[in-house]
N, C-alpha and C positions, 0 to 999 in steps of 0.2 A: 058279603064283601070279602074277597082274596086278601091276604097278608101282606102283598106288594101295594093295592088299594089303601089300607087302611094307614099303614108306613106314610103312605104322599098323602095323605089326609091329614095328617098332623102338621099344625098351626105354629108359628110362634108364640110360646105362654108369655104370658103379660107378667109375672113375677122374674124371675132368676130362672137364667134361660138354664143354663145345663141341667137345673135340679127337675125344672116344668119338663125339659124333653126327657129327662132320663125316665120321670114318673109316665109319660105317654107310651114311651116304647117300652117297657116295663109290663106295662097295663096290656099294653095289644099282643105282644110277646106271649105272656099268659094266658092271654085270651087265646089263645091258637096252639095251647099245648105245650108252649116252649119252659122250661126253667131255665131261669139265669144261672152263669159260671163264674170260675174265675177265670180274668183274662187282662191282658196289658190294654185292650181295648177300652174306650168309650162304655161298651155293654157288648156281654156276648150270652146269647140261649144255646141252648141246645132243647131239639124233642125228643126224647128214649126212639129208639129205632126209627128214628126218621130224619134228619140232619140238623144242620144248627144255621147261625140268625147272628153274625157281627156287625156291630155299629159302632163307626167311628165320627166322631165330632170335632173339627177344627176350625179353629176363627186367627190362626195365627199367619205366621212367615213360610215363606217357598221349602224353606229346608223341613219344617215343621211339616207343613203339607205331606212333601213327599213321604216321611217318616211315618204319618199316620197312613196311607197306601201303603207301605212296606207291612205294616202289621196288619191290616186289613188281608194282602194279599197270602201270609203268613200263617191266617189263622184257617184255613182250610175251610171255611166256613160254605156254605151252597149260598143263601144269602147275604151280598155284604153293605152295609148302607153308607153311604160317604156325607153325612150332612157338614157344611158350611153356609156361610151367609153371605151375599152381593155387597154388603154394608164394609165388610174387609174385602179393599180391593187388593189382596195379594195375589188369589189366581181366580178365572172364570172357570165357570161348570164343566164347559167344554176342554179347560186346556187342565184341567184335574183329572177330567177322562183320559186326554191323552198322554199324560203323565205317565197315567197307569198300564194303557194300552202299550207305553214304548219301553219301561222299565223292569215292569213286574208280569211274571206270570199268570193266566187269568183262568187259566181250562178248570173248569168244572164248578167253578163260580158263576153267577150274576152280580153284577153290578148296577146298584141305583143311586143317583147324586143328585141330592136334596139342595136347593138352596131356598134356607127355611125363613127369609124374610119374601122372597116372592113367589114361593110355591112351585118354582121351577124344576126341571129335572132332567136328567140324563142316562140312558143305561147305558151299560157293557156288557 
């Protein structure tokens, strides 16, 4: 299984969502070589000579949205993972895609947007 696979593989945990996802992506991050950094992000890896792995998490408001896209797009990352949940209807999958598409700079990134109550997804 690919890295991008195993990222949209991941469930909503039945405990305490941010601690159960941070422990998934964690888990799978290492498992594929990455070590975690410091970063303003959600989670950020990095692999020794081969690129690095941002994860941003938000369940909040439009302004909040945007701001975790600014730091996603910020961190030069090759992969960048945008999870939020349907359950917060403040923006859909789609209009957080294009959010990003009309704001922020994207070249040399991917983009994957999680929505981690129905397993849904989007890239850029």
């Amino acid at each position: 299984m690919e890295l991008e696979e195993s990222i949209l593989a991941v469930k909503k945990p039945g405990g305490p969502v941010l601690d159960g996802l941070e422990h998934a992506y964690r888990g799978i991050a290492e498992a594929y070589g990455y070590v975690p950094i410091q970063s303003p992000l959600f989670a950020m890896f990095a692999k020794p000579g081969s690129g690095s792995l941002a994860i941003e998490v938000q369940f909040g408001n439009g302004a909040e949205f945007e701001a975790s896209l600014r730091r996603l797009s910020e961190s030069g990352a090759e992969l960048c993972v945008f999870v939020t949940s349907s359950r917060v209807r403040t923006m859909r999958l789609d209009d957080a895609r294009a959010l990003l598409l009309r704001k922020f700079q994207t070249k040399g990134s991917r983009y994957i947007f999680i929505d981690i109550e129905t397993g849904r997804h989007a890239e850029a």
